[in-house]
SEKE-112169 format. One record per residue: x, y, z of N, C-alpha, C, O in turn; residue in three letters. Coordinates in steps of 0.1 Angstrom, whole numbers, padded with zeros to 4 digits, always signed. Example, Ala and Ser with C-alpha at 12.3 -4.5 7.8 and 13.67 -1.06 7.14 Angstrom:
<recs>
+0132-0057+0078+0123-0045+0078+0132-0033+0078+0142-0033+0085ALA;+0128-0022+0071+0137-0011+0071+0129+0000+0079+0134+0011+0080SER;
</recs>
This chain:
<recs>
-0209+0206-0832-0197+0200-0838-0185+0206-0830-0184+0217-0824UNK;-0176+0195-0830-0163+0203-0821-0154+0214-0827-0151+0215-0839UNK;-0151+0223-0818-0142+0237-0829-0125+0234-0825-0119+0232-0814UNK;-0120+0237-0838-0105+0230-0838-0103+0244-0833-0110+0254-0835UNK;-0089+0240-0825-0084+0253-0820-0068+0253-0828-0063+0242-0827UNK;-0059+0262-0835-0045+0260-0838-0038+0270-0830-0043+0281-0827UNK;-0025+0266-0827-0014+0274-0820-0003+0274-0830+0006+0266-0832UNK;-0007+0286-0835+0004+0291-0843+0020+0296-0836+0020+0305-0828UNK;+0031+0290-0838+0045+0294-0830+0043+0288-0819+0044+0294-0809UNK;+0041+0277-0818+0043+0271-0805+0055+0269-0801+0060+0258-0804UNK;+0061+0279-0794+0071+0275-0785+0071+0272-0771+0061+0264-0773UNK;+0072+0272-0762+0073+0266-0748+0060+0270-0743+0052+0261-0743UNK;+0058+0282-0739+0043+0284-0738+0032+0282-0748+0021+0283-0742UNK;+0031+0278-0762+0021+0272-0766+0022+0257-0767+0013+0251-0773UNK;+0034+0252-0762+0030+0235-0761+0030+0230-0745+0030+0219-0741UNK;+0031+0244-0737+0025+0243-0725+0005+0244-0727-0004+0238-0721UNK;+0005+0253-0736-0013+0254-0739-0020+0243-0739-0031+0240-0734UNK;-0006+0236-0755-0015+0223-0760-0017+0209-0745-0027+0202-0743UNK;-0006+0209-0739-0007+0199-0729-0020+0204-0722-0030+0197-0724UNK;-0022+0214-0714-0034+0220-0711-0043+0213-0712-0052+0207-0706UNK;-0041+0218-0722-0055+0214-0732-0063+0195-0736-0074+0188-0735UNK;-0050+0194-0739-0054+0183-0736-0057+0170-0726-0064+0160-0729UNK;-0049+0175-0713-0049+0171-0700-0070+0174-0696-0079+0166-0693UNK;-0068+0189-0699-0083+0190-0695-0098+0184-0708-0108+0190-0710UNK;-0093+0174-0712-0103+0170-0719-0102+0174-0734-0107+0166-0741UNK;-0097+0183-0740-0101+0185-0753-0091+0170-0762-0081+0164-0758UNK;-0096+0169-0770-0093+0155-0785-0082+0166-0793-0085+0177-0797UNK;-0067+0158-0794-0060+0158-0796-0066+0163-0816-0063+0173-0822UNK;-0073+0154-0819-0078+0158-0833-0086+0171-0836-0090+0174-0848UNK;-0090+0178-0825-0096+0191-0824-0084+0203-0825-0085+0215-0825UNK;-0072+0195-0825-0062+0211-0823-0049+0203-0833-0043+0193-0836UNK;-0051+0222-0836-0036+0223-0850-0024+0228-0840-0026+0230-0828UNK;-0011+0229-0849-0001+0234-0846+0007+0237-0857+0007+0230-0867UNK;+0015+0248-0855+0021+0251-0864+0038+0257-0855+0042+0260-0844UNK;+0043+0254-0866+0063+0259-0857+0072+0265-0870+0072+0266-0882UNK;+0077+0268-0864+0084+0273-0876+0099+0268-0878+0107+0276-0883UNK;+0102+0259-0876+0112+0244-0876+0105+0232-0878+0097+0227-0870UNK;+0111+0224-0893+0096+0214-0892+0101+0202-0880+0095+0192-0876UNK;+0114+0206-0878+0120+0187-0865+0109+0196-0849+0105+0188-0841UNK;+0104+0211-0847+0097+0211-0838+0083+0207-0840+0076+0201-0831UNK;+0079+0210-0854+0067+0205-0855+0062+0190-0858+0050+0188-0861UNK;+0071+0182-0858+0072+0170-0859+0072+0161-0842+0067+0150-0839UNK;+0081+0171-0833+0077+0167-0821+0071+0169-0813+0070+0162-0802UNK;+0060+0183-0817+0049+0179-0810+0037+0170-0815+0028+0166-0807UNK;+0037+0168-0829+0029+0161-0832+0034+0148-0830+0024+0140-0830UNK;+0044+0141-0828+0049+0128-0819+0045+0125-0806+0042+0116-0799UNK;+0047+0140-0804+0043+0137-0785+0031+0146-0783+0032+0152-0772UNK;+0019+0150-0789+0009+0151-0784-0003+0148-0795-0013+0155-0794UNK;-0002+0139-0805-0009+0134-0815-0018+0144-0822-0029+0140-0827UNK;-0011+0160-0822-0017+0170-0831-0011+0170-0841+0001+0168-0843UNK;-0022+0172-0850-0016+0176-0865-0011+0188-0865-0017+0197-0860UNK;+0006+0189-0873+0014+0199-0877+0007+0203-0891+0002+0195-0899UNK;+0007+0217-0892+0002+0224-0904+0010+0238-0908+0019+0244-0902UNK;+0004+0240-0917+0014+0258-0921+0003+0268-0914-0008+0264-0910UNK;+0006+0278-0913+0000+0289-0907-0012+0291-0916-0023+0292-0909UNK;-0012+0293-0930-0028+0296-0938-0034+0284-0940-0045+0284-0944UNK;-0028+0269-0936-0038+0259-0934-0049+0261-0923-0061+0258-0923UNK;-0038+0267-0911-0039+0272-0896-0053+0278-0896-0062+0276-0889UNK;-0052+0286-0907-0062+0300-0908-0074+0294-0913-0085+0297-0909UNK;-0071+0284-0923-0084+0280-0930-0093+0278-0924-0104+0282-0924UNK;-0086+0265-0913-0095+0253-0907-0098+0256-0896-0108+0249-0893UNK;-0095+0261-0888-0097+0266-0875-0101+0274-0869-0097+0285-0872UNK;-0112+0271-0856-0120+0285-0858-0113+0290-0846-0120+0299-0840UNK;-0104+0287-0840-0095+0301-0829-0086+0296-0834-0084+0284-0837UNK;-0073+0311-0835-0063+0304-0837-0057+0314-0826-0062+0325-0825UNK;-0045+0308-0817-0037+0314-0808-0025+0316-0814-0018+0307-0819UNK;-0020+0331-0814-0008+0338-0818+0001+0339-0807+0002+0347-0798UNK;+0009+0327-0809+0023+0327-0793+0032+0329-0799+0040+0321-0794UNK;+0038+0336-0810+0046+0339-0818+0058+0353-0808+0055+0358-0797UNK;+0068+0356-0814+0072+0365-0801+0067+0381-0808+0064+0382-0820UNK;+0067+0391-0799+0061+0408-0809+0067+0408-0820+0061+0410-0831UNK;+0081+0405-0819+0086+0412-0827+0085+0406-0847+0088+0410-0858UNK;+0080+0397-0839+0076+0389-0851+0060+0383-0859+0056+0376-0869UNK;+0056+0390-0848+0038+0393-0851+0034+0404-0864+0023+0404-0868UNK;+0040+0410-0868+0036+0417-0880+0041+0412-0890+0041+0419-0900UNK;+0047+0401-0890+0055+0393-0906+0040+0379-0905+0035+0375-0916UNK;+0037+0374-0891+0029+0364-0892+0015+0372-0897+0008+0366-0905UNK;+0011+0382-0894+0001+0389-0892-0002+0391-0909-0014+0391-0913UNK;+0009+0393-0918+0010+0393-0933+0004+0381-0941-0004+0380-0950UNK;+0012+0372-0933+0010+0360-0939-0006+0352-0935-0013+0347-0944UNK;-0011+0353-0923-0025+0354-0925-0034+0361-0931-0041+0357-0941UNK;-0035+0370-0928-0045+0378-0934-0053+0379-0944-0062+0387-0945UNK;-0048+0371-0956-0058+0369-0967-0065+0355-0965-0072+0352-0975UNK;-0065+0346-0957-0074+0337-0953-0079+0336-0944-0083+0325-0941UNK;-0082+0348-0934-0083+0346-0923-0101+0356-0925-0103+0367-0930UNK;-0112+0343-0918-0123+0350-0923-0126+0357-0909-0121+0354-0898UNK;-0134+0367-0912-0142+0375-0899-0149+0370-0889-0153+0378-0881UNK;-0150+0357-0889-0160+0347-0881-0150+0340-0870-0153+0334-0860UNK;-0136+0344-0876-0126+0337-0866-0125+0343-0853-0126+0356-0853UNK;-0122+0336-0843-0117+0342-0830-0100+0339-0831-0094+0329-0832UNK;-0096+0352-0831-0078+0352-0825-0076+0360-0812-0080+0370-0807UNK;-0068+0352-0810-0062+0352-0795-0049+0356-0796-0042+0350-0804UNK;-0043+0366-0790-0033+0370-0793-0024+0369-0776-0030+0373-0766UNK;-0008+0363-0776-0005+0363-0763+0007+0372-0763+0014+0372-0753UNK;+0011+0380-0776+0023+0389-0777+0019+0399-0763+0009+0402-0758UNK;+0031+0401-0759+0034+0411-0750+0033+0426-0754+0042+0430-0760UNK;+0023+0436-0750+0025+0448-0754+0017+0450-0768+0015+0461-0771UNK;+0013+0443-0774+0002+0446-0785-0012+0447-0786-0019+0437-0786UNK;-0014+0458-0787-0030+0459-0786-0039+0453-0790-0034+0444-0797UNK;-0052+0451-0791-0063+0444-0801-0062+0451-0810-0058+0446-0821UNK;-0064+0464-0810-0062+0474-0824-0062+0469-0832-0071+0466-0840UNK;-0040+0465-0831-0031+0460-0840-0035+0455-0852-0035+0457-0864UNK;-0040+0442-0839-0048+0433-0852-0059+0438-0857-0059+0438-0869UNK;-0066+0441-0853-0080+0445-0859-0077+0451-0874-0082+0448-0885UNK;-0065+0461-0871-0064+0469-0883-0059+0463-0892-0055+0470-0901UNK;-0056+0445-0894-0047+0441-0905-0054+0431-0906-0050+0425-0916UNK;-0065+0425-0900-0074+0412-0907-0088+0418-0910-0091+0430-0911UNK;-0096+0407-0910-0110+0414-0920-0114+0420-0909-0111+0417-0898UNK;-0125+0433-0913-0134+0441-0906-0143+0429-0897-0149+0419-0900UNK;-0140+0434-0885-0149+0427-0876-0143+0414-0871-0148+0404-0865UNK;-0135+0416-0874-0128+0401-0869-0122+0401-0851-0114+0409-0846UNK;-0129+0390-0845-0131+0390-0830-0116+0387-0822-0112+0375-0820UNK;-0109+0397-0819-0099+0396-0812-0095+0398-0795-0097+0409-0789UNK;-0090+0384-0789-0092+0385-0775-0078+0385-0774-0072+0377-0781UNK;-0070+0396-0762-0055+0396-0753-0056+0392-0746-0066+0394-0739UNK;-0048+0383-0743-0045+0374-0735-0027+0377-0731-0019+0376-0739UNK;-0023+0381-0712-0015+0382-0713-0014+0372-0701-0019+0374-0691UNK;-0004+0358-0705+0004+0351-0695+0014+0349-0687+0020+0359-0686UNK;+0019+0336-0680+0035+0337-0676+0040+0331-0677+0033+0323-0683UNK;+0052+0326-0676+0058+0311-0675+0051+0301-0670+0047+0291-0676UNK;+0049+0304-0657+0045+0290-0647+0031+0285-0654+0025+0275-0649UNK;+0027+0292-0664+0017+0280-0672+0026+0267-0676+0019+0258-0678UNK;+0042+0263-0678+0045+0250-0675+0044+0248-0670+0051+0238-0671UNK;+0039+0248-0656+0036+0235-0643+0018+0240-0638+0011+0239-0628UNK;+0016+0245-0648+0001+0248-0643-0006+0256-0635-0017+0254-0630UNK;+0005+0270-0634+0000+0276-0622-0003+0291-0629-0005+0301-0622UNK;-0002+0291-0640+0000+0305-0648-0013+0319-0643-0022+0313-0637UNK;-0014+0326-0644-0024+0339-0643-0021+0344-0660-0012+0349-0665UNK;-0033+0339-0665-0034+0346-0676-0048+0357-0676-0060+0352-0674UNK;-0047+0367-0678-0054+0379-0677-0056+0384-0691-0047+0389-0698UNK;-0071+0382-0694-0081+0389-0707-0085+0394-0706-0091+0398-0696UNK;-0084+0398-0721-0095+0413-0723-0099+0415-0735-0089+0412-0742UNK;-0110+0420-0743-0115+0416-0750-0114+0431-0763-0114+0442-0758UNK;-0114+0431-0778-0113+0437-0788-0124+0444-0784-0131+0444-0774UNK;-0127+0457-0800-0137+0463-0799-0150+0448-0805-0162+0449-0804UNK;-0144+0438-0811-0153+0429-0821-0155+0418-0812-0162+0408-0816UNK;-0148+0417-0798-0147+0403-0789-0163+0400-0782-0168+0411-0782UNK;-0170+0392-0778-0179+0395-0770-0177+0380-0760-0169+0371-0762UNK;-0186+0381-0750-0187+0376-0739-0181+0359-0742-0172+0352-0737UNK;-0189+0358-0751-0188+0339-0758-0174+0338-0761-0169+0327-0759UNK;-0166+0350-0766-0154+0352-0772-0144+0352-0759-0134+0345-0759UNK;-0146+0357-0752-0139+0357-0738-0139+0347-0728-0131+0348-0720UNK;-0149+0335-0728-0152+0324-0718-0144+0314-0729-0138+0304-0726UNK;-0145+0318-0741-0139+0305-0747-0122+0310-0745-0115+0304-0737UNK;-0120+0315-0750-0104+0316-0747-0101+0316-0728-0090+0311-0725UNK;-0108+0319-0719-0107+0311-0704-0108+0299-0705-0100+0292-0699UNK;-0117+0294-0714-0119+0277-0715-0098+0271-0722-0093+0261-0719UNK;-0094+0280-0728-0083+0275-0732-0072+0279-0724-0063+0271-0725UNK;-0070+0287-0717-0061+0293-0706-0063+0283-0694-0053+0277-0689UNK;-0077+0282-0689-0076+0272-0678-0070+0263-0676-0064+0261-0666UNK;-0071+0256-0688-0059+0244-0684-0044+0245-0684-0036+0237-0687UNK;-0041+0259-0678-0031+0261-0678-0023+0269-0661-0011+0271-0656UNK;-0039+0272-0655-0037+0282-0643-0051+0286-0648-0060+0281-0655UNK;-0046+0301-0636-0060+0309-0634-0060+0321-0646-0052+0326-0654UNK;-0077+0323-0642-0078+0334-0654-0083+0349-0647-0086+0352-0635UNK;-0083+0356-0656-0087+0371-0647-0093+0381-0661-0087+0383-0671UNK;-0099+0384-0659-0105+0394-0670-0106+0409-0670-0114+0415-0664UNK;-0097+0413-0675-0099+0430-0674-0100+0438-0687-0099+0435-0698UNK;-0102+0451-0681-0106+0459-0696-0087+0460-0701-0077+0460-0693UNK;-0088+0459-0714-0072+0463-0722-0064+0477-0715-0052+0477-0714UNK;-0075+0489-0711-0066+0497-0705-0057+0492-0696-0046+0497-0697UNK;-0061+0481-0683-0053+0478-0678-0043+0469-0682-0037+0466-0672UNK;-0037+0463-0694-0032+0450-0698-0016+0453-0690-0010+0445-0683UNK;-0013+0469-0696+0001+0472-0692+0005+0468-0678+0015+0462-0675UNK;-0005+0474-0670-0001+0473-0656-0001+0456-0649+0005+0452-0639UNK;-0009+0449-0658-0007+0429-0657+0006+0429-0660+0015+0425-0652UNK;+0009+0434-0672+0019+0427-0679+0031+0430-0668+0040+0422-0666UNK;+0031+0444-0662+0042+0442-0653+0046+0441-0640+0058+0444-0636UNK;+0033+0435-0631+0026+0430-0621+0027+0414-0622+0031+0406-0614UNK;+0022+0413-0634+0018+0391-0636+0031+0389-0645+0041+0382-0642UNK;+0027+0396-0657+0037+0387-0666+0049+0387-0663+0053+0377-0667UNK;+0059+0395-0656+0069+0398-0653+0071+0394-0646+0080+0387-0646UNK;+0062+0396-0635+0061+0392-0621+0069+0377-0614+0074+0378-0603UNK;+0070+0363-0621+0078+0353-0618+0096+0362-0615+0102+0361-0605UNK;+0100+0369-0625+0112+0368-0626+0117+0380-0614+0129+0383-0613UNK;+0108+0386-0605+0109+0396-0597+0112+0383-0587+0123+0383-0582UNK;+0104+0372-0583+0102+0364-0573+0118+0354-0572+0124+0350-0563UNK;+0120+0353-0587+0131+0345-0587+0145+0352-0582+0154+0347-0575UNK;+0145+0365-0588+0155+0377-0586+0160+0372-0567+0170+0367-0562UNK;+0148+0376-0564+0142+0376-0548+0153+0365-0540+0161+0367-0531UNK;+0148+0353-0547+0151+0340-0543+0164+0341-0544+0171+0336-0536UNK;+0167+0347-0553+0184+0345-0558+0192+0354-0548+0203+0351-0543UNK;+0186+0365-0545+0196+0374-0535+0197+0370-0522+0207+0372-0515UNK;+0186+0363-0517+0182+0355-0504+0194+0344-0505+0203+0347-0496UNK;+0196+0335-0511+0198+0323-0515+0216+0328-0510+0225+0323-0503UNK;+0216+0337-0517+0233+0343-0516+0237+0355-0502+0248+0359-0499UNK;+0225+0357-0496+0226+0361-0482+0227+0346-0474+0235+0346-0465UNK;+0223+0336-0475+0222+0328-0468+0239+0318-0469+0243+0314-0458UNK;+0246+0316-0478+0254+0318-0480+0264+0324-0471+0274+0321-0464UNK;+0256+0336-0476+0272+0346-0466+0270+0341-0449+0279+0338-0441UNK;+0258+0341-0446+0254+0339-0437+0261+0320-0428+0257+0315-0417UNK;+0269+0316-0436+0275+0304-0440+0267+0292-0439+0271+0283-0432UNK;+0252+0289-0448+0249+0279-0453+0249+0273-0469+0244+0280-0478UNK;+0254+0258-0470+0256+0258-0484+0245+0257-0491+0234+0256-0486UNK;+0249+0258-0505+0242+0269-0511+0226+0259-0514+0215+0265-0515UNK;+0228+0248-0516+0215+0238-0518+0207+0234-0503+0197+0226-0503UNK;+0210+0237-0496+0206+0242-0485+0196+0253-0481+0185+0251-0476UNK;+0203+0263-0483+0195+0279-0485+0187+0279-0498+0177+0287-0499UNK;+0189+0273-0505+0179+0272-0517+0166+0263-0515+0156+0264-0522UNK;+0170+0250-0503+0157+0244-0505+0152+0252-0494+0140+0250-0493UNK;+0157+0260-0485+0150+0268-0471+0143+0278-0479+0132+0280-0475UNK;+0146+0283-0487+0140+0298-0490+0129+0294-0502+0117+0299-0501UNK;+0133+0285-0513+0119+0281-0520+0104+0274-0513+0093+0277-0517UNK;+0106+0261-0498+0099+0258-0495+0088+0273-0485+0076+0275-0483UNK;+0103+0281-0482+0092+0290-0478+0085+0302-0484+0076+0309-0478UNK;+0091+0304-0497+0081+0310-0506+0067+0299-0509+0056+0304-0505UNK;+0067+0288-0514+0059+0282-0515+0048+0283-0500+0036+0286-0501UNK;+0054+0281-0486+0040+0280-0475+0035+0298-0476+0023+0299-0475UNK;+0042+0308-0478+0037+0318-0476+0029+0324-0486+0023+0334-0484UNK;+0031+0316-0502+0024+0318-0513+0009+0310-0514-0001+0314-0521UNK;+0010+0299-0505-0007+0290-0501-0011+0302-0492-0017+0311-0497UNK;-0006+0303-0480-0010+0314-0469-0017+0323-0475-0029+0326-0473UNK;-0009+0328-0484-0018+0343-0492-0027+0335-0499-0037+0342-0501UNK;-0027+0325-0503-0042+0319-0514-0052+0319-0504-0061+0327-0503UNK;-0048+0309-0497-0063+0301-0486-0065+0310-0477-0077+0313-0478UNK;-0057+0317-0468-0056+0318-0455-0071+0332-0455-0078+0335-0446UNK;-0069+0339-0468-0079+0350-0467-0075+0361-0462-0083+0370-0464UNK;-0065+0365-0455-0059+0372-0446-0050+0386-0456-0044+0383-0466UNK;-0051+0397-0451-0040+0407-0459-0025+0403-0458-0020+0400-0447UNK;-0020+0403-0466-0007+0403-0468-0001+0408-0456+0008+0401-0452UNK;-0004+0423-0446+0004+0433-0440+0001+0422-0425+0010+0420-0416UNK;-0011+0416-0423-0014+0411-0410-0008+0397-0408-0010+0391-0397UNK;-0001+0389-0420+0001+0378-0419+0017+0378-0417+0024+0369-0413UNK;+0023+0393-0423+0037+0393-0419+0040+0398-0403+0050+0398-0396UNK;+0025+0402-0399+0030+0410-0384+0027+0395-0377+0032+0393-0367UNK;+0021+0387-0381+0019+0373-0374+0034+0368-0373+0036+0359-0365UNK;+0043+0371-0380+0055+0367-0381+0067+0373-0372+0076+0367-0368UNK;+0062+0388-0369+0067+0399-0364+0066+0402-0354+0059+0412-0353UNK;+0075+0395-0337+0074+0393-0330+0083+0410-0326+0093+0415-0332UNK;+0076+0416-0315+0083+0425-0310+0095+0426-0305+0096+0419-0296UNK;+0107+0434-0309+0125+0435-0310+0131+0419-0314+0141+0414-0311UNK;+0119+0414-0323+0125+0397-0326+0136+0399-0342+0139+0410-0346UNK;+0140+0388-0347+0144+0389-0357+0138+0395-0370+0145+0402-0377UNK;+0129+0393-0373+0123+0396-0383+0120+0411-0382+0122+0418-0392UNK;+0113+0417-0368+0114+0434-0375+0126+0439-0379+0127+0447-0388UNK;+0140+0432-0371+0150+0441-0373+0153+0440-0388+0158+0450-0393UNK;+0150+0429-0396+0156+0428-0408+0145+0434-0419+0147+0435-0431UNK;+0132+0438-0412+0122+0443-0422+0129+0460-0423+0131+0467-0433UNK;+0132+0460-0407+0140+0477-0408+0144+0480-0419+0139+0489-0427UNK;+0159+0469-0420+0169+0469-0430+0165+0474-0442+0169+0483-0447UNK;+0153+0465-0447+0148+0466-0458+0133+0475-0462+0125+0475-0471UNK;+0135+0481-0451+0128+0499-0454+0141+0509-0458+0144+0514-0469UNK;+0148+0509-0445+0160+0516-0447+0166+0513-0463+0168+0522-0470UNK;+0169+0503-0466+0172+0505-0479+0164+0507-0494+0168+0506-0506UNK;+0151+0512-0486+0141+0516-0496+0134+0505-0505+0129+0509-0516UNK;+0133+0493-0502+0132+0481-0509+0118+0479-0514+0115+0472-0524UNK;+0111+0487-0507+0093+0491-0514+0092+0501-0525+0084+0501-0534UNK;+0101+0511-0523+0101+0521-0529+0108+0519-0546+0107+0527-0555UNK;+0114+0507-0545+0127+0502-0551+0110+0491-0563+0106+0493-0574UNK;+0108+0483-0554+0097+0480-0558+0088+0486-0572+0087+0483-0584UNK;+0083+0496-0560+0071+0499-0570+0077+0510-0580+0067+0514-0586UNK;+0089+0516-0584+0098+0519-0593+0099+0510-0600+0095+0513-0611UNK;+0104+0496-0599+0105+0489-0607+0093+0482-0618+0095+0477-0629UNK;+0079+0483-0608+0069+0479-0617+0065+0493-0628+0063+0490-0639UNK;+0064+0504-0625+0066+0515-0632+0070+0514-0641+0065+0517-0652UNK;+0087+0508-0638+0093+0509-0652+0092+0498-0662+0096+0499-0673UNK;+0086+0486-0659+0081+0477-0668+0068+0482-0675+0067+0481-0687UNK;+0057+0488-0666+0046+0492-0670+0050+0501-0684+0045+0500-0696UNK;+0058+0508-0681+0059+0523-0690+0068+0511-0705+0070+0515-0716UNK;+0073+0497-0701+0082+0499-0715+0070+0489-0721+0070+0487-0733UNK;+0061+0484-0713+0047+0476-0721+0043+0484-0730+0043+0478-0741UNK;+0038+0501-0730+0035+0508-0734+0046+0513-0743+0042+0520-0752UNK;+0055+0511-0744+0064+0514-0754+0064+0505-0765+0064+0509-0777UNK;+0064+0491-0760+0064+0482-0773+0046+0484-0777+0046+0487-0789UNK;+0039+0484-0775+0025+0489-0779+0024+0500-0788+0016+0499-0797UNK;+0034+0513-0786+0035+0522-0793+0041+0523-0807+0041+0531-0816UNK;+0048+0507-0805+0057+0507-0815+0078+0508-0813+0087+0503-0820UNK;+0078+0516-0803+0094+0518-0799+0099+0507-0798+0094+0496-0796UNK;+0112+0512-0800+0121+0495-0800+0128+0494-0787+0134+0484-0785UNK;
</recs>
C-alpha cells in the first residue's frame, strides 16, 4: 500500500518538497499538508491537488511526517503532536540546529527520527540535503527520507555529529556565494561596467566554474592554476586576495556559523 507522507509548515521549502515530490512520481493523494494560514493552505491545495489538514490529523494519518516549521517554533508544534503521534512513525525533522534527541525526548519511546539539513536552491532543484539518522532511525528510515529529498537535489548522509559543520558549509553556504556575487558585481561597477552587465558576467561564470567542479573531476587548486597564467591577471588579483586574508576570512567565517549551529542546539538564543 502507498505511505502518505505530510508536510507540516509548509512554507517555501516545504512546497518546494511537495513539487518534488510530485514532479518525481509520487500521487498527489499520497501527501498531506498543513500551514498555518488557512488562504496558504488552501493554495497549495489549489495548486498541487494535496489535501490541507490540521497538524494531529497530520499525525494520525500519515506515516512520515516532515517538520519545516522554523526552530523557534518546533517545541510549540512538537506539543501539539505528541499525543497522536504513534512510535511506528517516521519524522523528519529540517529545523536548523536541533538534534534527534530533541525529539526523541518529547514523542513516544522509540519513535524513528531522521535530520535532515537543506538549502534554498531546493526551489530550482539543486538543493544538498544532508542526513543523519536518530538513535531509533534505521537504514529503511534513511533511504526513505533520500527518496523524499531527491526530488529536490542531492543527498549526503552523515553521522549527526557532523550536522553542525553541513549546516555551516551547505546550509549557509548559498548566501556566502551570493555575498560573493554581490561584492564582485560592485567591483565590476567601479571598474565602470553597468551593473546588469557585471551581473550577467559574474553569475554565468559562477555557473561554468560550478559544472567544472562537478564533471570535470579535477581539485579545485589545479583548475584555478589552469586559469593562472604566469605575471597574468588573475595571479595578481589572487595576490590581492591573500593579502587581504580572504581564506583566512573564510574559514573564520564558517567557524563562526558552525559554533552558533551549536548554540541553537544548545538551546541559546
Amino acid at each position: 500500500m502507498p505511505q502518505k507522507v505530510a508536510v507540516l509548515g509548509a512554507g517555501k521549502i516545504g512546497e518546494a518538497l511537495l513539487s518534488g515530490m510530485i514532479r518525481g512520481g509520487w500521487a498527489p493523494s499520497d501527501l498531506l499538508v498543513t500551514a498555518r494560514r488557512p488562504e496558504r493552505a488552501a493554495h497549495l491545495h489549489d495548486r498541487y491537488g494535496v489535501e490541507a489538514v490540521s497538524n494531529a490529523e497530520a499525525a494520525k494519518s500519515a506515516d512520515t511526517l516532515i517538520l519545516t516549521v522554523k526552530p523557534q517554533d518546533m517545541a510549540s508544534l512538537l506539543r501539539e503532536l505528541a499525543p497522536h503521534v504513534p512510535a511506528d512513525r517516521l519524522v523528519i525533522s529540517g529545523a536548523a540546529g536541533i538534534p534527534t534527541a530533541y525529539f526523541e525526548e518529547r514523542l513516544a519511546t522509540g519513535t524513528p527520527v531522521v535530520r535532515v539539513m537543506t538549502n534554498t536552491p531546493a526551489l530550482v532543484d539543486e538543493a544538498m540535503s544532508v542526513i543523519s539518522a536518530g538513535s531509533h532511525a534505521t537504514g529503511a528510515h534513511l533511504t526513505r527520507a533520500e527518496e523524499i529529498f531527491s526530488g529536490v537535489g542531492k543527498t549526503l548522509r552523515v553521522p549527526e555529529s557532523q550536522q553542525d559543520a553541513c549546516t555551516a558549509l551547505s546550509g549557509s553556504g548559498p548566501a556566502y556565494f551570493y555575498f560573493l556575487v554581490e561584492a564582485m558585481t560592485d567591483a565590476g561597477i567601479l571598474l565602470g561596467l553597468p551593473r546588469d552587465k557585471a551581473h550577467d558576467l559574474i553569475v554565468q561564470a559562477a555557473i561554468g566554474a560550478a559544472v567544472m567542479l562537478r564533471d570535470s573531476g579535477e581539485h579545485p587548486v589545479k583548475l584555478r592554476e589552469n586559469v593562472t597564467s604566469p605575471a597574468g591577471t588573475t595571479i595578481n588579483a589572487i595576490r590581492e586576495l591573500e593579502n587581504h586574508g580572504v581564506r583566512a576570512a573564510l574559514i573564520a567565517a564558517l567557524e563562526a556559523a558552525r559554533d552558533r549551529s551549536r548554540e541553537l542546539a544548545s538551546g541559546s538564543s
